[in-house]
BAGU-897665 format. One record per residue (C-alpha): residue number from 1; residue in three letters; chain; x negated, y negated, z negated. Coordinates in steps of 0.25 Angstrom, whole numbers, plus 5000, padded with zeros to 4 digits. Each point is the difference from the previous one (the first is absolute). Layout:
# BAGU-897665
<rec><seq>NUM</seq><type>Ala</type><mol>A</mol><x>X</x><y>Y</y><z>Z</z></rec>
...
END
This chain:
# BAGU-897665
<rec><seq>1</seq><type>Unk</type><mol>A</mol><x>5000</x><y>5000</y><z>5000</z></rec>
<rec><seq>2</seq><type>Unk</type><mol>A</mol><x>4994</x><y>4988</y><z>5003</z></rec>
<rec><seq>3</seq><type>Unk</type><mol>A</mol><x>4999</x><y>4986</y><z>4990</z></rec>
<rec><seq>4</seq><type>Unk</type><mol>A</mol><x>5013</x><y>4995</y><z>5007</z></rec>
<rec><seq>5</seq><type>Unk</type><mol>A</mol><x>5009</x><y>5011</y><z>5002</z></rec>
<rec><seq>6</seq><type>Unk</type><mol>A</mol><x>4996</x><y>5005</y><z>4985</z></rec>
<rec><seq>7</seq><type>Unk</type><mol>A</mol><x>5003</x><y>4985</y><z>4994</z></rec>
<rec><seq>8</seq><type>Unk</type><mol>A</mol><x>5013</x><y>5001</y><z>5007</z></rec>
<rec><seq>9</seq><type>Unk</type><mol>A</mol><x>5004</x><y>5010</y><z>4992</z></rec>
<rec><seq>10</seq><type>Unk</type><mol>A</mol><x>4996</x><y>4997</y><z>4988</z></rec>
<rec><seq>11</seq><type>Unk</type><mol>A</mol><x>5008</x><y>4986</y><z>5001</z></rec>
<rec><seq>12</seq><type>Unk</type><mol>A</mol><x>5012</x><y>5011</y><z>5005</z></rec>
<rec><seq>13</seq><type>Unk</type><mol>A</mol><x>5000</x><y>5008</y><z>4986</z></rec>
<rec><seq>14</seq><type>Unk</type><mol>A</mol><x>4995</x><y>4988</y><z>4993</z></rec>
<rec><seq>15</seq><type>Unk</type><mol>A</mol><x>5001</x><y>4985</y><z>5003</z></rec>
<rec><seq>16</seq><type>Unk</type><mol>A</mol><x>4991</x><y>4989</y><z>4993</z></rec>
<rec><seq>17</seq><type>Unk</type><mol>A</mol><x>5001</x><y>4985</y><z>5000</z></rec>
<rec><seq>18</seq><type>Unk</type><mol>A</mol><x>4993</x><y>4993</y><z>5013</z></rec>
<rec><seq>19</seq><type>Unk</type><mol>A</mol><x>5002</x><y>5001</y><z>5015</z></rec>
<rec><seq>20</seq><type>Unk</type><mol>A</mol><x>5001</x><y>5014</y><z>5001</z></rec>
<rec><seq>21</seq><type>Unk</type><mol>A</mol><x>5011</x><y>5002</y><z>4988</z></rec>
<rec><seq>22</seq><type>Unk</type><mol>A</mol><x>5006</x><y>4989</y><z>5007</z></rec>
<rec><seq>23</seq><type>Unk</type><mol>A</mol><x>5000</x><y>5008</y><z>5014</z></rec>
<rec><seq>24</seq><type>Unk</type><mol>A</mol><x>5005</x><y>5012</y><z>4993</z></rec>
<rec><seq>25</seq><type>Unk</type><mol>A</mol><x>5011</x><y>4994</y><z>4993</z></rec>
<rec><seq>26</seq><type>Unk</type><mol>A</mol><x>5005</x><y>4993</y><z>5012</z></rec>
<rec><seq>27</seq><type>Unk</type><mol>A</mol><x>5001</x><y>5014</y><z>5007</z></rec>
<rec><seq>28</seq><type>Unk</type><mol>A</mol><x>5006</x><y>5008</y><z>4990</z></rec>
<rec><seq>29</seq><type>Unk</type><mol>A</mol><x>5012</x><y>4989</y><z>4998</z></rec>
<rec><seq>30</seq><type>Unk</type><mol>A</mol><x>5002</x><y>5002</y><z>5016</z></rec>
<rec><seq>31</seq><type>Unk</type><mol>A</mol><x>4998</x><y>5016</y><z>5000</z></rec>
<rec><seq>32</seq><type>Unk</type><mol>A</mol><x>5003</x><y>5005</y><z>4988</z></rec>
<rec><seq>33</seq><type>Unk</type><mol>A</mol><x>5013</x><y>4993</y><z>4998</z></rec>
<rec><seq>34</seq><type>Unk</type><mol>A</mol><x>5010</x><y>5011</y><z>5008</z></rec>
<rec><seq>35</seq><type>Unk</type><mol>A</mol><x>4993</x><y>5011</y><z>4992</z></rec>
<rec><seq>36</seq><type>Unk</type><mol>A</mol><x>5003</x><y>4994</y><z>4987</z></rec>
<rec><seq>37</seq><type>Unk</type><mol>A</mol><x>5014</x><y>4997</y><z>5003</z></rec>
<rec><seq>38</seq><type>Unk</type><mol>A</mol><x>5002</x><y>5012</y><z>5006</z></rec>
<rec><seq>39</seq><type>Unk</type><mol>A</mol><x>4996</x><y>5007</y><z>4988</z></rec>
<rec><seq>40</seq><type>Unk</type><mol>A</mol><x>5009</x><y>4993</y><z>4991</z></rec>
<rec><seq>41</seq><type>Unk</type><mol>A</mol><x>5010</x><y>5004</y><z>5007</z></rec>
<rec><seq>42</seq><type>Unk</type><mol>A</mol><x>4996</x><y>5014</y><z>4999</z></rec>
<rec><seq>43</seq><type>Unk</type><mol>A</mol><x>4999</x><y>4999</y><z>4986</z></rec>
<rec><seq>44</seq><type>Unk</type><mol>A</mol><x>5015</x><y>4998</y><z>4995</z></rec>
<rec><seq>45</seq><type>Unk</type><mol>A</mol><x>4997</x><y>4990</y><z>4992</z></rec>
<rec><seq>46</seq><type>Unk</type><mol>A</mol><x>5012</x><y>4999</y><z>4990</z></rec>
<rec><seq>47</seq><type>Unk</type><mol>A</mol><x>5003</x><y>4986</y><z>4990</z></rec>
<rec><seq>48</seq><type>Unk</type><mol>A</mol><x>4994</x><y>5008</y><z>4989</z></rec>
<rec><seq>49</seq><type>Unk</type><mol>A</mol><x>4989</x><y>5006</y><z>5006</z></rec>
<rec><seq>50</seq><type>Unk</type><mol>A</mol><x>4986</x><y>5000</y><z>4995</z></rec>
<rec><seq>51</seq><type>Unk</type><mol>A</mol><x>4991</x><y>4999</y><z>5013</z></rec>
<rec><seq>52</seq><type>Unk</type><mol>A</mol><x>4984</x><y>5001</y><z>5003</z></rec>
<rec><seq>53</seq><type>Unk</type><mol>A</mol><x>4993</x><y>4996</y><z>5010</z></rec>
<rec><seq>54</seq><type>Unk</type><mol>A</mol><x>4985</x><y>5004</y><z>5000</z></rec>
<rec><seq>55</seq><type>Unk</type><mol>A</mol><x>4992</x><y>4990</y><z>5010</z></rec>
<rec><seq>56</seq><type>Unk</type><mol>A</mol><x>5009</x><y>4989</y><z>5000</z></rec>
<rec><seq>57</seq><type>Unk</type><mol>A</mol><x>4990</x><y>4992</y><z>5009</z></rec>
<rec><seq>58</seq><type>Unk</type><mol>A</mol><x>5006</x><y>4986</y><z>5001</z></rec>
<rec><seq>59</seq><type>Unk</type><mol>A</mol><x>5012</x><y>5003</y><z>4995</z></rec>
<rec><seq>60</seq><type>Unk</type><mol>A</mol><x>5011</x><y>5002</y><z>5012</z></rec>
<rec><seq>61</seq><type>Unk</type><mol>A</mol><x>5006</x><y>5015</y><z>4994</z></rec>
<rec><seq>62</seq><type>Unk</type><mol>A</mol><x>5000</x><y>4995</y><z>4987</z></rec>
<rec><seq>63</seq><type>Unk</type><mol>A</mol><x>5007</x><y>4987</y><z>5004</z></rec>
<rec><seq>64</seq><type>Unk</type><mol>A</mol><x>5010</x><y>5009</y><z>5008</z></rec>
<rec><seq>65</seq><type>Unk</type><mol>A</mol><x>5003</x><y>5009</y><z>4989</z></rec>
<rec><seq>66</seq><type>Unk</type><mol>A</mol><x>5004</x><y>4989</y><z>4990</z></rec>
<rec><seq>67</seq><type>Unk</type><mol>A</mol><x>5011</x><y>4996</y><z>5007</z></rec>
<rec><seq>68</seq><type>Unk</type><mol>A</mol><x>5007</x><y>5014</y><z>4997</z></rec>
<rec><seq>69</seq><type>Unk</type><mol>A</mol><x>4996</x><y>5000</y><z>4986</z></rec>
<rec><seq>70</seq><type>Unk</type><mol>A</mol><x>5009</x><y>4994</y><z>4988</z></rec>
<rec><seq>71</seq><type>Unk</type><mol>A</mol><x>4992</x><y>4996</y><z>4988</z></rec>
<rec><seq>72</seq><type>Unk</type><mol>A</mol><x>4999</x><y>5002</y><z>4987</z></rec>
<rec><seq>73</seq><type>Unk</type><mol>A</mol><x>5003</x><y>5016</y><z>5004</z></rec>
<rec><seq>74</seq><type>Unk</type><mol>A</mol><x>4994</x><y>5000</y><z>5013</z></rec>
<rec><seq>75</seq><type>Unk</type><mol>A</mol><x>4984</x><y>4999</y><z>5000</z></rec>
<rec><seq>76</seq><type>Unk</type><mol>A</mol><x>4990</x><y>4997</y><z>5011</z></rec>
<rec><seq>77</seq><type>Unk</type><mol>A</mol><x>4985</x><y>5002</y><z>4998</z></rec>
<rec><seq>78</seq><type>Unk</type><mol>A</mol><x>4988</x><y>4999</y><z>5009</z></rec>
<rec><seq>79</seq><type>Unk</type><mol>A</mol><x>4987</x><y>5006</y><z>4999</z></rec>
<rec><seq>80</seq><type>Unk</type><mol>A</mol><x>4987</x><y>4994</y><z>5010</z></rec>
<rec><seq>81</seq><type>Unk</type><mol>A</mol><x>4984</x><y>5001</y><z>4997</z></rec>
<rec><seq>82</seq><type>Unk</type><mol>A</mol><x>4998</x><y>4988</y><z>5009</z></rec>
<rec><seq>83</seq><type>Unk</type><mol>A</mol><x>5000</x><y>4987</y><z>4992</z></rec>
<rec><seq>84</seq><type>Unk</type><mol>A</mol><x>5002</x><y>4993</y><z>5012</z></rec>
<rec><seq>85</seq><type>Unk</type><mol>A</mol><x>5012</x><y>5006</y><z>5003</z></rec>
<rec><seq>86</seq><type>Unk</type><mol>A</mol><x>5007</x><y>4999</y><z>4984</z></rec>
<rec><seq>87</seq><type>Unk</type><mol>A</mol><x>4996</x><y>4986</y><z>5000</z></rec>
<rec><seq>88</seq><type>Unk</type><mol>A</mol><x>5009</x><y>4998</y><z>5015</z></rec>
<rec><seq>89</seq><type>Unk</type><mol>A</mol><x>5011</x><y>5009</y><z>4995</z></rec>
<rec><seq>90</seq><type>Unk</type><mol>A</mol><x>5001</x><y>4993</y><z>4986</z></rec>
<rec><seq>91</seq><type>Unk</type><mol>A</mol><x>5003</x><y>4986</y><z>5008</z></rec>
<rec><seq>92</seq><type>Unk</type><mol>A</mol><x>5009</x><y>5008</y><z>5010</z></rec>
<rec><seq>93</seq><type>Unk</type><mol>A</mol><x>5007</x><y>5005</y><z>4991</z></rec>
<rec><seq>94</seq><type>Unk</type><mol>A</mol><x>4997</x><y>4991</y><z>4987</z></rec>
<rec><seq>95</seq><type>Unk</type><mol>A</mol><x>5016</x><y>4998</y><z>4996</z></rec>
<rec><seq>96</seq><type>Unk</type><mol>A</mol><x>5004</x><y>5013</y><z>4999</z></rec>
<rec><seq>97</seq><type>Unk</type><mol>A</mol><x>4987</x><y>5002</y><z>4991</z></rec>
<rec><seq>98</seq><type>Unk</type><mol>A</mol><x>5004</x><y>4990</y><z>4991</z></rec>
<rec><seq>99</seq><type>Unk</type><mol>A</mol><x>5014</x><y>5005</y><z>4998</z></rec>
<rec><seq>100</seq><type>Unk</type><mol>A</mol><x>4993</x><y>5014</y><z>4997</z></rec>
<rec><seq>101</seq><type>Unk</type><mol>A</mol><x>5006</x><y>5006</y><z>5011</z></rec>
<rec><seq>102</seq><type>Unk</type><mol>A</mol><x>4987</x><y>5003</y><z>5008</z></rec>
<rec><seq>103</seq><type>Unk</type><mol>A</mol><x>4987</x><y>5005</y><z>4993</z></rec>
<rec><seq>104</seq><type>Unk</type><mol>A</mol><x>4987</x><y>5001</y><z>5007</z></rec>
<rec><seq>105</seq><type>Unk</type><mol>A</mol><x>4988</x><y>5010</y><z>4997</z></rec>
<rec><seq>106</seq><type>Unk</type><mol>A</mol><x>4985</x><y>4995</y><z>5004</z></rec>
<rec><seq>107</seq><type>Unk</type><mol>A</mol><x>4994</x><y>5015</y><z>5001</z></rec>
<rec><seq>108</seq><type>Unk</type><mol>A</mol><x>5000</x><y>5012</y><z>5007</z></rec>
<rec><seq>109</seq><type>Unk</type><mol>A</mol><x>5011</x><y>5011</y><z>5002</z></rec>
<rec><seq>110</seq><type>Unk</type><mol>A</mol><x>4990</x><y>5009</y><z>4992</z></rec>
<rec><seq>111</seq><type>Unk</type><mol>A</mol><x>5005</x><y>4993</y><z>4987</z></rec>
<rec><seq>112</seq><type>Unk</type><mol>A</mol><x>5013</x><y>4994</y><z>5000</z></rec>
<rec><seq>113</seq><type>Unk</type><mol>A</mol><x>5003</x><y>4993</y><z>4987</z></rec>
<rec><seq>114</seq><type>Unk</type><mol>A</mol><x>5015</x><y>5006</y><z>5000</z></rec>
<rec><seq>115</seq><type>Unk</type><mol>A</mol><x>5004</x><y>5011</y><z>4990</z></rec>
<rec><seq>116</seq><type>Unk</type><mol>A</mol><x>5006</x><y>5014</y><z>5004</z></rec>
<rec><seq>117</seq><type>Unk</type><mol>A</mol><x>5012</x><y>5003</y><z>5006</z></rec>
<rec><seq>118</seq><type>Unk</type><mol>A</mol><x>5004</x><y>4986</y><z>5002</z></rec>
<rec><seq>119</seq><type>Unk</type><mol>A</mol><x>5001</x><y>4997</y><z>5015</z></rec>
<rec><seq>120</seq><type>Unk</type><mol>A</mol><x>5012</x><y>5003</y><z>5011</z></rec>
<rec><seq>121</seq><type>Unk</type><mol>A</mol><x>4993</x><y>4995</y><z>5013</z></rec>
<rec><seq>122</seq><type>Unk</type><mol>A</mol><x>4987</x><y>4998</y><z>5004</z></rec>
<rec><seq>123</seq><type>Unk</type><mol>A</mol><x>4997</x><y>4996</y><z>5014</z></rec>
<rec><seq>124</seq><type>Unk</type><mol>A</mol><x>4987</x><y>4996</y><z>5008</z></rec>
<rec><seq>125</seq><type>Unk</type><mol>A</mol><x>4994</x><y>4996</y><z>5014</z></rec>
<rec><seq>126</seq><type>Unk</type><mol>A</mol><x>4988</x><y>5004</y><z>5008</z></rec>
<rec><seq>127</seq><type>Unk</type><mol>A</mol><x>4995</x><y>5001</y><z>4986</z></rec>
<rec><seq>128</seq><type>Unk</type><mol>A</mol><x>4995</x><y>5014</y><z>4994</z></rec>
<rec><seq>129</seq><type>Unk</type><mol>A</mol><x>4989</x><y>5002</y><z>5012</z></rec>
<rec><seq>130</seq><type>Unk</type><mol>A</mol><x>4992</x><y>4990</y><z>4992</z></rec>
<rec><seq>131</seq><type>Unk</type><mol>A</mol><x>5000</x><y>5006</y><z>4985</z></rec>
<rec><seq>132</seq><type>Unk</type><mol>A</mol><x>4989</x><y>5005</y><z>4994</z></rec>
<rec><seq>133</seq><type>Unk</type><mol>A</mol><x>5006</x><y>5011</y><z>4995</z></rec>
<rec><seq>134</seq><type>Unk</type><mol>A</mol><x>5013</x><y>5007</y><z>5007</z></rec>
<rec><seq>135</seq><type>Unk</type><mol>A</mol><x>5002</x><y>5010</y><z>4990</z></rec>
<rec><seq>136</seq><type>Unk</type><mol>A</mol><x>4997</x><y>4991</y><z>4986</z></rec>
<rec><seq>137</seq><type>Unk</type><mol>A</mol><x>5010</x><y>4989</y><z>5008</z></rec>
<rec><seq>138</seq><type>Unk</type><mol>A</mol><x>5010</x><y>5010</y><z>5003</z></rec>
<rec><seq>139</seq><type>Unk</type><mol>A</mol><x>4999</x><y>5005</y><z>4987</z></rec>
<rec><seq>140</seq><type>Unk</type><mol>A</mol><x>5003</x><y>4987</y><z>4995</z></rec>
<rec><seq>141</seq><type>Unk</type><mol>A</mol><x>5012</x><y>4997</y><z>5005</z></rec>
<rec><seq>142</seq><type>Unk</type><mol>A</mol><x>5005</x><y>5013</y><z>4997</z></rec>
<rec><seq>143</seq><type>Unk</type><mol>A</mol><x>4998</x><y>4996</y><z>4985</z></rec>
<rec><seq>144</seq><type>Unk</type><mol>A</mol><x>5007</x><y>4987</y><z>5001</z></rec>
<rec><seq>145</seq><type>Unk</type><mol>A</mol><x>5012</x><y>5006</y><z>5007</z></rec>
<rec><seq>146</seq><type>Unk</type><mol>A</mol><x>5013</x><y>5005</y><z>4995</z></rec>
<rec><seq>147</seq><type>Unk</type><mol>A</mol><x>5004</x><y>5015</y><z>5004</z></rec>
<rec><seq>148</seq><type>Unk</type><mol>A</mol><x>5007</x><y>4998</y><z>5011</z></rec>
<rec><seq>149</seq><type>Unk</type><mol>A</mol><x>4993</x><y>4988</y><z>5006</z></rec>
<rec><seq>150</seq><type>Unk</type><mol>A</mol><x>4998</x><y>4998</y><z>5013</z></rec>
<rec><seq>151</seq><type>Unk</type><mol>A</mol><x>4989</x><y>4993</y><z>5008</z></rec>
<rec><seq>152</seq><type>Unk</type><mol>A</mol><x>4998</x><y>4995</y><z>5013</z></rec>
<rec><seq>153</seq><type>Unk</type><mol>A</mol><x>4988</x><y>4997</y><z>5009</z></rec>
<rec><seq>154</seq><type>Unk</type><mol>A</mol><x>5001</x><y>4994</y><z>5014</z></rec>
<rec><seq>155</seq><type>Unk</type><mol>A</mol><x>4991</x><y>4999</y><z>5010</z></rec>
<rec><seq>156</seq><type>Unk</type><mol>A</mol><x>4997</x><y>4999</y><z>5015</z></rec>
<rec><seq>157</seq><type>Unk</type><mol>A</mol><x>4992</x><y>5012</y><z>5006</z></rec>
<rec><seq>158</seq><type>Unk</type><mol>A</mol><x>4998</x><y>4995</y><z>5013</z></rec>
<rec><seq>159</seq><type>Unk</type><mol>A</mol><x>4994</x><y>4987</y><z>4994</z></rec>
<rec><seq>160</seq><type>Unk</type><mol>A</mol><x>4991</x><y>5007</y><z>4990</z></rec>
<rec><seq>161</seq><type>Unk</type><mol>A</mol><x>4994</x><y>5008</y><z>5012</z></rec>
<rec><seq>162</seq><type>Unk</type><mol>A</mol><x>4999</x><y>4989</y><z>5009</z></rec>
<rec><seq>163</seq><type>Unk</type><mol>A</mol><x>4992</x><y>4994</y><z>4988</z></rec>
<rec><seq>164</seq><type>Unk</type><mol>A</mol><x>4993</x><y>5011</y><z>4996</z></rec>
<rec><seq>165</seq><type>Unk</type><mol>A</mol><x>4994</x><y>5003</y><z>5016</z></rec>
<rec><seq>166</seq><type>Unk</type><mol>A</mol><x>4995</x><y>4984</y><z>5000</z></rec>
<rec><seq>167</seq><type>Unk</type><mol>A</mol><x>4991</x><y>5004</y><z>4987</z></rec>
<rec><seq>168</seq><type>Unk</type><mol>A</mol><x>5008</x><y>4998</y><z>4989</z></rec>
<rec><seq>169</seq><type>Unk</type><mol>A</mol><x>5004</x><y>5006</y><z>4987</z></rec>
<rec><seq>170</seq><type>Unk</type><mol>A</mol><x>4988</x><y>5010</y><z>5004</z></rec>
<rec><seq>171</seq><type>Unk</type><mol>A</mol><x>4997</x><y>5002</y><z>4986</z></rec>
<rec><seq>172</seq><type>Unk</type><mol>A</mol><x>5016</x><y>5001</y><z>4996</z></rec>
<rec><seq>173</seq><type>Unk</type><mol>A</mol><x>5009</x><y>5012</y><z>4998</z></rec>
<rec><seq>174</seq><type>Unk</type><mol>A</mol><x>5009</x><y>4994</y><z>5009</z></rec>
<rec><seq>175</seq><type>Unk</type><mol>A</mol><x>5007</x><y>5013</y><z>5007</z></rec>
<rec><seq>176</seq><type>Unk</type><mol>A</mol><x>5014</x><y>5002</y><z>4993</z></rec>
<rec><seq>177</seq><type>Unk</type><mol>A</mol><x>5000</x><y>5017</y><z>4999</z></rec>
<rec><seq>178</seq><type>Unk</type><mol>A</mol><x>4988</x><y>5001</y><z>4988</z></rec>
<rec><seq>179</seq><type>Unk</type><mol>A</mol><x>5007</x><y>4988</y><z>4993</z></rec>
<rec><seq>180</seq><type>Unk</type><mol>A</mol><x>5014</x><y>5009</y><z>5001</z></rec>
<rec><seq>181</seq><type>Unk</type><mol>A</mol><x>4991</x><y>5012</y><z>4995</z></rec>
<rec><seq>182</seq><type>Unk</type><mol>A</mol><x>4996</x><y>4992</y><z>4987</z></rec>
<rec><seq>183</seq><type>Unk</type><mol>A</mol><x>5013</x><y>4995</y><z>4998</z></rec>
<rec><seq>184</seq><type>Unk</type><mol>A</mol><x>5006</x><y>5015</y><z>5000</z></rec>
<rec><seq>185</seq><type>Unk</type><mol>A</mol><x>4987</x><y>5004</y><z>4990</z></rec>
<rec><seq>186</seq><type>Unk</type><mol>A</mol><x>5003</x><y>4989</y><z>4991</z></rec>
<rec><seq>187</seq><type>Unk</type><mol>A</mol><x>5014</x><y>5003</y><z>4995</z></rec>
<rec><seq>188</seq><type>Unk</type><mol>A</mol><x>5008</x><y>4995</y><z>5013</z></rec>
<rec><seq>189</seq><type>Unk</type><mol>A</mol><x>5010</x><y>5007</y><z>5005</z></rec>
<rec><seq>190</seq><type>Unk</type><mol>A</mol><x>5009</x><y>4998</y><z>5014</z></rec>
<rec><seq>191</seq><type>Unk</type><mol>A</mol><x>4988</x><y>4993</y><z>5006</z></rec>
<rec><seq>192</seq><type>Unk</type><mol>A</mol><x>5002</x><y>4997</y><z>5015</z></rec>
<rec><seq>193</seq><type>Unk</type><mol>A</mol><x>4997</x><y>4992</y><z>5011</z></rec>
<rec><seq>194</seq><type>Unk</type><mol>A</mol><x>5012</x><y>4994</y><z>5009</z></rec>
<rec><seq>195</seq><type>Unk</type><mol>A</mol><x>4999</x><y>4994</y><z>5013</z></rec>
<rec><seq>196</seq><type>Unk</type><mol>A</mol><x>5009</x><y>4985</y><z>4998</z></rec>
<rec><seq>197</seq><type>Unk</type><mol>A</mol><x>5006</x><y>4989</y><z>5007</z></rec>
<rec><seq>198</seq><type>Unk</type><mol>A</mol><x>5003</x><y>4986</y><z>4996</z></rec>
<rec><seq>199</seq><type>Unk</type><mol>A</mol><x>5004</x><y>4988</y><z>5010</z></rec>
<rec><seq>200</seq><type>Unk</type><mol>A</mol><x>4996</x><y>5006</y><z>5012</z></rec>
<rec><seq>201</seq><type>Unk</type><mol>A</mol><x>4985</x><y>5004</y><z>4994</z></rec>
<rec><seq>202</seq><type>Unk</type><mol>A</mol><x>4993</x><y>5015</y><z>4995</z></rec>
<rec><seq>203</seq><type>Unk</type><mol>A</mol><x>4995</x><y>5003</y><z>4987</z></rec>
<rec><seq>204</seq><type>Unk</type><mol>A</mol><x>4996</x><y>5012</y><z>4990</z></rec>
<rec><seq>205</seq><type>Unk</type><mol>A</mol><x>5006</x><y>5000</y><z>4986</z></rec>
<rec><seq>206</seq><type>Unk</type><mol>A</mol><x>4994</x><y>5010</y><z>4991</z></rec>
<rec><seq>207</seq><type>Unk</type><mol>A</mol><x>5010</x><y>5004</y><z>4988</z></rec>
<rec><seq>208</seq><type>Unk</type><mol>A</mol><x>4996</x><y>5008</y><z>4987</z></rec>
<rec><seq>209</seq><type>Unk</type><mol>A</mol><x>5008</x><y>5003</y><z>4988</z></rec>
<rec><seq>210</seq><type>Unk</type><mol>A</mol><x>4994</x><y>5000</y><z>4987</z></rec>
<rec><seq>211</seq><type>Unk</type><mol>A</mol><x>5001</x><y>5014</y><z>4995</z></rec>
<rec><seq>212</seq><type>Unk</type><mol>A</mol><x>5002</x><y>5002</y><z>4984</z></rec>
<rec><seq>213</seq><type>Unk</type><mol>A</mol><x>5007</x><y>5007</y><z>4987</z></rec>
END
């Protein structure tokens, strides 16, 4: 991988502040924004839900998902390891935090400061290809959720090749079936991938079920 092409993706998995975060930032808002709304939708997202999203980015899914939430008994939190990206979703979505409708996490999927058993949804985009660990991450969101709970990844498979062949995400696990395998060996259960549709555009939505007593 060259300096370039491995730059780019480090800013991808993990934006910083200057030019490049700026770069970054302005294409994810542009991209990502169908795949977080999309997988809001697939999430059912009832009043009284409590909801996760893991690599929130600048803040489009989570803004998105509050609208379907009713608080004090509906519940939205956040977790990102870019400081970059808490700072922009803290003034995206600044009103909802004061209210205490909207909590945001600076840290990694590896330790999400939630106790056990206490989430319904969690949701994320173009996201788990750059954790550092798959299995501690999925492990993790697996202890946060209620039995029950459902997750929902959405993704564009034909972008992520078109990406991956111009020297991107090289050093990433972006290809979907070992992330559905670690799902399925860390407690998951229905885990699938299905082909979707949404104004006239493709996608891939990956659903799992937390699986507990």
């Amino acid at each position: 991988m060259n300096r370039l092409s491995k730059r780019l993706t480090q800013q991808l998995g993990k934006p910083t502040q200057g030019l490049w975060g700026w770069l970054v930032t302005r294409y994810l808002e542009k991209k990502n924004r169908f795949l977080e709304v999309n997988a809001v939708k697939l999430c059912n997202i009832q009043p009284e839900s409590v909801v996760l999203e893991v690599g929130f980015g600048p803040g489009l899914g989570l803004q998105e998902a509050a609208k379907h939430i009713t608080f004090p008994k509906g519940k939205l939190y956040g977790v990102d390891y870019s400081d970059y990206m808490h700072r922009i979703t803290s003034r995206r979505l600044q009103a909802d935090i004061r209210t205490g409708k909207v909590t945001l996490f600076l840290g990694s999927v590896e330790h999400i400061p939630l106790e056990d058993n206490v989430v319904d949804r969690v949701f994320h985009c173009n996201c788990y290809y750059f954790w550092p660990n798959q299995r501690a991450g999925s492990k993790e969101i697996h202890r946060v959720m209620k039995p029950g709970g459902m997750m929902v990844t959405t993704l564009n498979l034909d972008t992520l090749k078109t990406i991956a062949a111009a020297g991107l995400l090289k050093d990433t696990r972006w290809p979907p079936e070992p992330y559905l395998a670690v799902l399925r060996d860390t407690g998951f259960v229905d885990v699938r991938m299905e082909d979707k549709q949404a104004d006239g555009k493709s996608f891939q939505a990956i659903f799992a079920t937390a699986n507990k007593p």
